[in-house]
C-alpha positions, -999 to 999 in steps of 0.1 A, spaced: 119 -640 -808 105 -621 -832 80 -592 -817 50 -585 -833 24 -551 -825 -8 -561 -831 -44 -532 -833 -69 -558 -835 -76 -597 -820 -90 -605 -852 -50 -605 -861 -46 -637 -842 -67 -667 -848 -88 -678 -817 -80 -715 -820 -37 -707 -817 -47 -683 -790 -63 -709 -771 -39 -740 -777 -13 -718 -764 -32 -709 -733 -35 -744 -723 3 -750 -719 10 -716 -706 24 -708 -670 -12 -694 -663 -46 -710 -682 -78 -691 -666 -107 -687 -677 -102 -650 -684 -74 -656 -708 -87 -673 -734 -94 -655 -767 -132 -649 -767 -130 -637 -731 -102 -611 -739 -120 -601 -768 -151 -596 -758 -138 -572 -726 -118 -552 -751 -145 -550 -774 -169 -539 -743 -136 -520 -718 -146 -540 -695 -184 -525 -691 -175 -489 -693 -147 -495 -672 -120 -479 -695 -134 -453 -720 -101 -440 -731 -82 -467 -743 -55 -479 -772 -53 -516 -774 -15 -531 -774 -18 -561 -783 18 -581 -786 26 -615 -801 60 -628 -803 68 -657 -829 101 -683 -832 102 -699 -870 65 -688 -875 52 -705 -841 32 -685 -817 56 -681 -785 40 -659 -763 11 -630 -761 11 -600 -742 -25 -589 -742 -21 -552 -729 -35 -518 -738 -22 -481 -728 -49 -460 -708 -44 -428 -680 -43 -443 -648 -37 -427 -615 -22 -395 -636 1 -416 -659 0 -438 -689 5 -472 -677 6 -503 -695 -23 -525 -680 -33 -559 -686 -67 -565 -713 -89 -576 -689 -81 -548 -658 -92 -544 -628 -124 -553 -617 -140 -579 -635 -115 -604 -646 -102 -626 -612 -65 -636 -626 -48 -621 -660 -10 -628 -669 6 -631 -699 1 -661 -725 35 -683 -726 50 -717 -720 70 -718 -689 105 -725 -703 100 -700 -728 86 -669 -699 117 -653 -689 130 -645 -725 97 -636 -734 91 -614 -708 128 -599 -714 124 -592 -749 87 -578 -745 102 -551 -723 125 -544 -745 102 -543 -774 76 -519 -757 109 -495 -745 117 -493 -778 80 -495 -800 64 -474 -783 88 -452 -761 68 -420 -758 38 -435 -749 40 -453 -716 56 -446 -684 48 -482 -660 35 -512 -668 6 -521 -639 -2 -552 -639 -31 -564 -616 -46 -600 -610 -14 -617 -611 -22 -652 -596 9 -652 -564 26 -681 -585 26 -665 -615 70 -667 -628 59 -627 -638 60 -618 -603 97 -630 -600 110 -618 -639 94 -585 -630 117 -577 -601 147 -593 -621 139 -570 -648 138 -540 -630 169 -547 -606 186 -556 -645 176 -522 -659 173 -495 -628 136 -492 -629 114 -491 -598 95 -520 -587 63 -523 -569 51 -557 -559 24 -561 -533 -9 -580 -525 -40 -573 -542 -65 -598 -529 -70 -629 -515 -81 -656 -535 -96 -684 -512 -102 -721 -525 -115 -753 -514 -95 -783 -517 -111 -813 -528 -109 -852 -535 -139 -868 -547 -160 -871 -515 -188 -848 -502 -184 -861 -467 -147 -864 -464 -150 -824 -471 -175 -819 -442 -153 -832 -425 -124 -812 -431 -140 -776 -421 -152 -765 -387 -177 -785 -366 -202 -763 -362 -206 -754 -398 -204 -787 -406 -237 -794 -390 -251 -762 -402 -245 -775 -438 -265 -805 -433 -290 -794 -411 -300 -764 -438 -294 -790 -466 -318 -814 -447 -344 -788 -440 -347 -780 -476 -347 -814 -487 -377 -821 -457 -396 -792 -471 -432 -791 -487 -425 -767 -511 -403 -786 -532 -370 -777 -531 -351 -786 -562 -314 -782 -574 -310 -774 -612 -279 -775 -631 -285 -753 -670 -272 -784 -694 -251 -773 -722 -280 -774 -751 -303 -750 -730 -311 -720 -747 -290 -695 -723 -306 -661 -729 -334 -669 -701 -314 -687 -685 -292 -653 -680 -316 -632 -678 -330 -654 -643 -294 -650 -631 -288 -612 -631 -327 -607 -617 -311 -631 -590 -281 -607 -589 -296 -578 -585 -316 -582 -550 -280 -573 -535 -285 -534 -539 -247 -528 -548 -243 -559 -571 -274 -539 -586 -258 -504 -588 -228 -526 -608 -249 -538 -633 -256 -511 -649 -262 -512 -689 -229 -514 -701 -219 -539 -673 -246 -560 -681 -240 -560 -718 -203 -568 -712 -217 -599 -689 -242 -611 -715 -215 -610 -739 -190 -630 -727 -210 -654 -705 -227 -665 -736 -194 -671 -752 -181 -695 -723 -218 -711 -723 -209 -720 -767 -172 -727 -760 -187 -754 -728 -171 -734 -695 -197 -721 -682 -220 -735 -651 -253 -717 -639 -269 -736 -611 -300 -724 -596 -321 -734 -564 -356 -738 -570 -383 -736 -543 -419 -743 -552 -410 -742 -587 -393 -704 -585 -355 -696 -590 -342 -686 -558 -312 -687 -557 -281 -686 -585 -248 -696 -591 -225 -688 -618 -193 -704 -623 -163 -714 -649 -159 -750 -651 -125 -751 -666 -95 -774 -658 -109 -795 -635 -120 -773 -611 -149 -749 -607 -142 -708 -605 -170 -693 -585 -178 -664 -603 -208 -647 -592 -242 -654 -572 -275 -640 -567 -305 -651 -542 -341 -636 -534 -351 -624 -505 -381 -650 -506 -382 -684 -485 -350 -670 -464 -360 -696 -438 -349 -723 -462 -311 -706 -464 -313 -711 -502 -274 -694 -506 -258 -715 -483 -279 -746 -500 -272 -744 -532 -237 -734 -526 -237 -767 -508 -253 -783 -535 -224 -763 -557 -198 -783 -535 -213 -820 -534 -214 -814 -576 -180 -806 -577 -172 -841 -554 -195 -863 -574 -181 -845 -604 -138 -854 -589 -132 -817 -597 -102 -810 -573 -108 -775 -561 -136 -751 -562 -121 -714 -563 -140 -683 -549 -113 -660 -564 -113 -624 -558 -128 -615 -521 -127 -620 -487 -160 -623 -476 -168 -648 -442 -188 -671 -461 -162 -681 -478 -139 -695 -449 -162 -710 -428 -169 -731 -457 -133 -735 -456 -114 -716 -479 -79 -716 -478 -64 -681 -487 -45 -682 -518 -36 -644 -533 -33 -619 -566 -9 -593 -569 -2 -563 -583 29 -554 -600 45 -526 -613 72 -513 -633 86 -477 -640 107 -465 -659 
């Protein structure tokens, strides 16, 4: 493989990027091109100020083999090697490669960066690795193969819904008691005078307002307020809009008496729905609106045969009493 260093995305076309990602060991939303763009050309919000993109491609007879979307900041007192994409904002990040072709890419990008830029690193961290991910196991290989010290250890859970098709079926399959719950508050908002309304944004709506109705949403939870502060919320603009043009995105709301109430903002992307964020007023509390529409989120994905809906990063109780199963991401690290 041939190892190329790379100081810009506009270096790599969007569309190779892309085809690549969907036969790669890891396709998430937060690895396709506009979405790695966009949080290098924003640092993720303000989140890394002092930064030096690293952006590696490696290339077999002229075809794209693998991407290593990285860049070289001070963290914890060192300069590591960190994912594009790192830490907070972006639920699962890996590298971009085919499966069969992972090991010698991996092998040969370690080797590259030891030797490209020596001076300038001293670990690679690599955070949000989905617990599947062939990284975690070439990692450890790697180090054992060249005497550097290996760190590999939880991160967070990642809990997801398993579905097949059928909105009851999945009632049935989580605890009793929340089972009524569901369709007792799904019932009671349907029963109600005020005209309680589930609305999916459709893919030719202008999605400025739409956006702008989500983050007002957002920001009645006092800390998801704090976090969107100006830079946050440009970053978030930025690349939502580019997931609403490139068709991922979904932004539900629940309407009572012809008011947003409640929002929530996914990826729909492979089949499956990535729960990305929410927001709900503290108006008509009586009527649940969170735990309706993220019923009414459910029963979509069922009518809609996608196969899993995925909270991703947290471990809050809502999630597993609507019966998330713990899946995790990991952090791993390398030093030399």
């Amino acid at each position: 493989m041939n190892y190329i260093l790379y100081n810009d995305f506009s270096q790599i076309q969007a569309q190779e990027w892309n085809e690549l990602l969907k036969e790669s060991i890891s396709d998430t939303p937060f690895l396709r091109y506009e979405y790695q763009q966009l949080w290098w050309q924003h640092r993720g919000g303000g989140e890394w100020k002092n930064a030096q993109l690293v952006l590696v491609a490696a290339q077999e007879g002229g075809k794209l083999i693998g991407i290593a979307p990285l860049f070289i900041a001070e963290y914890e007192g060192k300069p590591c090697l960190l994912l594009n994409g790192s830490i907070e904002i972006s639920d699962y990040l890996d590298v971009i490669v085919r499966k069969d072709d992972h090991a010698q890419f991996v092998s040969g990008l370690l080797d590259f960066l030891a030797s490209t830029l020596a001076d300038n690193w001293s670990s690679l961290d690599w955070y949000n690795l989905p617990d599947d991910s062939p990284t975690l196991a070439a990692f450890k290989a790697e180090a054992e193969k060249r005497g550097w010290t290996h760190l590999e250890e939880v991160y967070h859970p990642t809990p997801r819904i398993a579905l097949n098709g059928n909105f009851d079926d999945y009632l049935l399959c989580i605890d009793k008691k929340q089972r009524h719950e569901i369709r007792r508050k799904m019932r009671r908002a349907a029963e109600s005078e005020l005209n309680v309304r589930f609305v999916l944004v459709e893919q030719t709506a202008a999605i400025e307002p739409e956006l702008e109705a989500f983050f007002e949403l957002m920001a009645h939870d006092p800390n998801k307020a704090q976090f969107l502060h100006p830079a946050m919320r440009e970053q978030m603009t930025a690349f939502l809009r580019a997931a609403h043009e490139a068709g991922v995105l979904w932004l539900g709301f629940l309407e009572i008496d012809g008011v947003k109430t409640a929002a929530s903002l996914n990826f729909d992307y492979n089949n499956k729905l990535w729960g990305y964020n929410s927001g709900v007023s503290r108006n008509h509390m009586e009527l649940s609106p969170g735990w309706v529409l993220l019923a009414h989120t459910i029963q979509w994905c069922c009518e809609n045969n996608r196969y899993e809906f995925d909270f991703m990063r947290g471990d809050e109780e809502y999630k597993y009493r609507l019966g998330g199963v713990n899946r995790f991401v990991m952090r791993a690290k390398l030093t030399r």
